[in-house]
C-alpha positions as CSV (number, residue, x, y, z in Angstrom):
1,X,151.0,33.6,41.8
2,X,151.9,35.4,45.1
3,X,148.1,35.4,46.2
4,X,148.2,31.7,45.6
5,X,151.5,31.0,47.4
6,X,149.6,33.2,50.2
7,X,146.6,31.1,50.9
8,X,148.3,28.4,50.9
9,X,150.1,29.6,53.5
10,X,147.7,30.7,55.3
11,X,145.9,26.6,55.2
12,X,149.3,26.0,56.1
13,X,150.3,27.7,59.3
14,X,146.9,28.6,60.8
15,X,146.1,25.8,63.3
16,X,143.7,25.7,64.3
17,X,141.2,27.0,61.9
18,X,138.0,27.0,62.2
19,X,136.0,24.9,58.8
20,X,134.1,27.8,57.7
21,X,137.6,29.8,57.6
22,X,139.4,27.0,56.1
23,X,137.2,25.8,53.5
24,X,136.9,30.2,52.4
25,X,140.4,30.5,52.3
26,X,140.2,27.3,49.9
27,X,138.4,29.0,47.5
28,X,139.7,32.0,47.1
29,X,142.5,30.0,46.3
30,X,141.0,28.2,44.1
31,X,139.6,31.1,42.4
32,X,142.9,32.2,41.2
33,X,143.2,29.3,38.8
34,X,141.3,28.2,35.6
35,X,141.4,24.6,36.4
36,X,139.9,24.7,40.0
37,X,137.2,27.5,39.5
38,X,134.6,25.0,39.5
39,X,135.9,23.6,42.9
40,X,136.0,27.9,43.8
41,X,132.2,28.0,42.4
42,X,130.8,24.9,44.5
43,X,132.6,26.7,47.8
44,X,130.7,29.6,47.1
45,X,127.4,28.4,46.4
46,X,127.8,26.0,49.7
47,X,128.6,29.7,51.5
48,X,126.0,31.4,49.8
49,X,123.3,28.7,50.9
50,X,124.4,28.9,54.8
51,X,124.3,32.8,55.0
52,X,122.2,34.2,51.7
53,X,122.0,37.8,53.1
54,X,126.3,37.8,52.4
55,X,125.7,39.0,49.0
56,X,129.8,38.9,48.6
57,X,129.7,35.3,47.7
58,X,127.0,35.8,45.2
59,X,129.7,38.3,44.2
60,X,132.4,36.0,43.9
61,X,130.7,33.9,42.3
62,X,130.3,36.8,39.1
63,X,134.0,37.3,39.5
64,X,134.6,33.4,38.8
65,X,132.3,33.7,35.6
66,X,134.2,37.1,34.2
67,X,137.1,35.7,34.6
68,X,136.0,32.4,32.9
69,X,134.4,33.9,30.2
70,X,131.1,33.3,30.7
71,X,129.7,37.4,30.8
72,X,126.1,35.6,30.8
73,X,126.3,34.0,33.9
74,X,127.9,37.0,36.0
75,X,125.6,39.1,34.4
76,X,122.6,37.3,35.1
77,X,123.8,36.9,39.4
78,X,125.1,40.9,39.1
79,X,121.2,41.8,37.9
80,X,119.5,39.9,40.5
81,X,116.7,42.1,42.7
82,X,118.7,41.2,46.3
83,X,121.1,43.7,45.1
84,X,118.9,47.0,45.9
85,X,119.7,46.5,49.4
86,X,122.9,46.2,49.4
87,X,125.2,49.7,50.2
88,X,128.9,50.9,50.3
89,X,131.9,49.4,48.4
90,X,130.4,46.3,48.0
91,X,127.4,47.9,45.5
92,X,130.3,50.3,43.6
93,X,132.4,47.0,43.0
94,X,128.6,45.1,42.1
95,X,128.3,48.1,39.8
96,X,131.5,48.1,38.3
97,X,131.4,44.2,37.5
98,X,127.8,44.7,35.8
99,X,129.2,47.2,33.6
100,X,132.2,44.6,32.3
101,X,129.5,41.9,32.0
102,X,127.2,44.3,30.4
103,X,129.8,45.4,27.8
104,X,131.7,42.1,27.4
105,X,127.6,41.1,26.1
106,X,127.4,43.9,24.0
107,X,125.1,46.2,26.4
108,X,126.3,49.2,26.0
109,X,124.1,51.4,27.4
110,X,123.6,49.1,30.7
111,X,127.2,49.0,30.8
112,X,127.6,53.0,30.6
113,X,125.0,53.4,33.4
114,X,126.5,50.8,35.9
115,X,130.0,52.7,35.4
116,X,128.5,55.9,35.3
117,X,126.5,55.2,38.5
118,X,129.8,53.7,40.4
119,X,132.4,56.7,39.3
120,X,129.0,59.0,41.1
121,X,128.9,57.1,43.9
122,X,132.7,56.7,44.5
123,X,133.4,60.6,43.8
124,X,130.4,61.2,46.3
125,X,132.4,59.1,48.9
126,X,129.7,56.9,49.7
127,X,133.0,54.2,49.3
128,X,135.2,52.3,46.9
129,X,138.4,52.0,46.0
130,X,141.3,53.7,43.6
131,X,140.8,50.5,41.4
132,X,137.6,51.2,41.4
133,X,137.4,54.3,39.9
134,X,140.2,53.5,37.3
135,X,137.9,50.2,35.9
136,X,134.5,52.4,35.6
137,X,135.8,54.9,34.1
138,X,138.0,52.5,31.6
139,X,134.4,51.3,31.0
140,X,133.2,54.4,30.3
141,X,135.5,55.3,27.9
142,X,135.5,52.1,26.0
143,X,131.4,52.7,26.0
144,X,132.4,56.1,24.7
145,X,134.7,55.2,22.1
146,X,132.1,52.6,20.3
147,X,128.7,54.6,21.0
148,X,130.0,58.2,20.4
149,X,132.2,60.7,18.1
150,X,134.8,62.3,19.4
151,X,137.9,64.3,18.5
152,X,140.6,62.4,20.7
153,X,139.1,59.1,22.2
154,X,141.9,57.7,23.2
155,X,142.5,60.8,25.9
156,X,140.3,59.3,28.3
157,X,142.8,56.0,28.3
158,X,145.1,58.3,29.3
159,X,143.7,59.0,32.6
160,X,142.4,55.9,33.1
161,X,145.9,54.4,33.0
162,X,147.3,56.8,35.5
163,X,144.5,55.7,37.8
164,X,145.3,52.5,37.1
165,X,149.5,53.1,38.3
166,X,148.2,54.6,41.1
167,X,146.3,52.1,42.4
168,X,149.4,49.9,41.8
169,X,147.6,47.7,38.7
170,X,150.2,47.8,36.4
171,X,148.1,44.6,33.8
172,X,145.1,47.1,33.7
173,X,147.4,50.5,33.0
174,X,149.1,48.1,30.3
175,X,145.3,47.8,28.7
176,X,144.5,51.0,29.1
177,X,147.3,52.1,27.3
178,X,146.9,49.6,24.7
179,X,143.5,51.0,23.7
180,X,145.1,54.6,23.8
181,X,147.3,53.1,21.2
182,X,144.4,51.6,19.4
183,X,141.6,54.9,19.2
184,X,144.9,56.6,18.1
185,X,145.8,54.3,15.3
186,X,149.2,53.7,16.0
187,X,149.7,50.1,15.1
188,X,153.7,50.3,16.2
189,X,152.8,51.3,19.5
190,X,149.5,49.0,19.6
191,X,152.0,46.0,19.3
192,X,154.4,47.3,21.8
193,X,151.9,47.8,24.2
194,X,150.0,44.4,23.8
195,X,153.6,42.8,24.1
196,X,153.9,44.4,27.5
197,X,150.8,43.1,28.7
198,X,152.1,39.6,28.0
199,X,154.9,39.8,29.6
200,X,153.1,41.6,32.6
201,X,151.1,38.5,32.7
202,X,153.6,35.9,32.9
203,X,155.6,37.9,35.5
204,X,152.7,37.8,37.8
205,X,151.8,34.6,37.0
206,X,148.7,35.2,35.7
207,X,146.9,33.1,33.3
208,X,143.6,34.3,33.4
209,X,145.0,37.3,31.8
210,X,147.8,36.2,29.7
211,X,145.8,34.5,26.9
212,X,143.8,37.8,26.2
213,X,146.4,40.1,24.7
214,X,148.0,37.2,23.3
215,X,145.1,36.9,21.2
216,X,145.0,40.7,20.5
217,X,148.3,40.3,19.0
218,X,146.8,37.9,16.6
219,X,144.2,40.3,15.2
220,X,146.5,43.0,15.4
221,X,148.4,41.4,12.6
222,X,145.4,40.3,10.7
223,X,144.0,43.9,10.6
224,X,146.9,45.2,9.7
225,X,147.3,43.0,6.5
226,X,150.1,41.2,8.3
227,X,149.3,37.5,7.9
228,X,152.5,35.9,8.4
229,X,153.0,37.2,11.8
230,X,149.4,36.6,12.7
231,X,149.7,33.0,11.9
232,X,153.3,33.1,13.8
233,X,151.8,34.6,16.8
234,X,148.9,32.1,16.7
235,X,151.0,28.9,16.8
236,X,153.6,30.4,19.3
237,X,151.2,32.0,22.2
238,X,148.8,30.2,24.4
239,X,145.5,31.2,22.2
């Protein structure tokens, strides 16, 4: 909501600006919300055409598809060949964004590699931010948790929502704790934390993440036998 409110300030009370600047500042904008991404995605292509060796609007054009479900289509424009040339924060944040599309398709492995290769490239300082670090390596560990045995898999959550509060990303530490709760089995605390990213979500604003653990809730219930309050849930929450 507040980086909304923001651009449109910005359209509002720099005068003169120039096109380019105005119609960018548009589409981040536009980004933001589910209804106007495709508006966000024509903006971006037009940018891309006029200057295709500024791989960040190829980039935001991934972002728009993540955040839009469609994992295909940001994974696809994440793959491409042009990337190789690219250095510094903008690969680690390319490499971090493969790895979400990778795993939100079910490619483990590619995912695990694209975190692994960002968290190398960030500790090496060759770039990148806090947030970063604290999304490759929640990556990582969801990779780990599915792909390999261990004796506490929800430790690495753990770290990863620290990270997270440091960076000042309080949605993602509310995840990251929800899948502690989750690889630890706690069910009480699993709901608790789900209901937290909700209402983290609303406060901000934030629709593109408020529908997710909504829907969490929901299975929560139905694995846990709980039937009634999945159906409740379902007909009371934006799912």
């Amino acid at each position: 909501r507040e980086a909304s409110e923001q651009a449109q300030l910005a359209l509002t009370y720099t005068v003169p600006m120039p096109v380019d600047a105005a119609m960018l500042v548009s589409a981040e904008a536009d980004a933001l919300i589910p209804s106007r991404s495709a508006s966000a995605l024509a903006l971006y292509r037009q940018f891309q055409l006029a200057n295709p060796s500024r791989m960040e609007f190829l980039f935001r054009q991934a972002l728009i598809h993540q955040w839009n479900l469609r994992p295909e289509d940001a994974y696809e424009l994440l793959s491409l060949d042009e990337w190789e040339r690219e250095t510094g924060p903008l690969q680690i944040r390319r490499l971090v964004a493969h790895a979400d599309a990778a795993f939100l398709l079910g490619y483990l492995h590619q995912s695990d590699n694209s975190a692994t290769e960002a968290i190398s490239r960030i500790e090496g300082g060759q770039g990148g931010s806090l947030a970063d670090l604290a999304m490759a390596k929640y990556l990582s560990a969801r990779v780990a948790a599915q792909l390999y045995a261990q004796d506490d898999p929800g430790a690495p959550f753990t770290e990863v929502a620290s990270l997270f509060d440091r960076a000042a990303h309080d949605y993602q530490a509310s995840i990251a704790r929800f899948y502690e709760a989750v690889f630890r089995d706690d069910l009480r605390l699993v709901e608790q934390r789900l209901a937290q990213s909700v209402a983290l979500a609303q406060s901000h604003g934030d629709p593109l993440n408020e529908v997710w653990p909504q829907r969490m809730i929901v299975s929560h219930y139905l694995w846990s036998g709980q039937r009634e309050k999945s159906r409740a849930s379902l007909e009371s929450g934006p799912v």
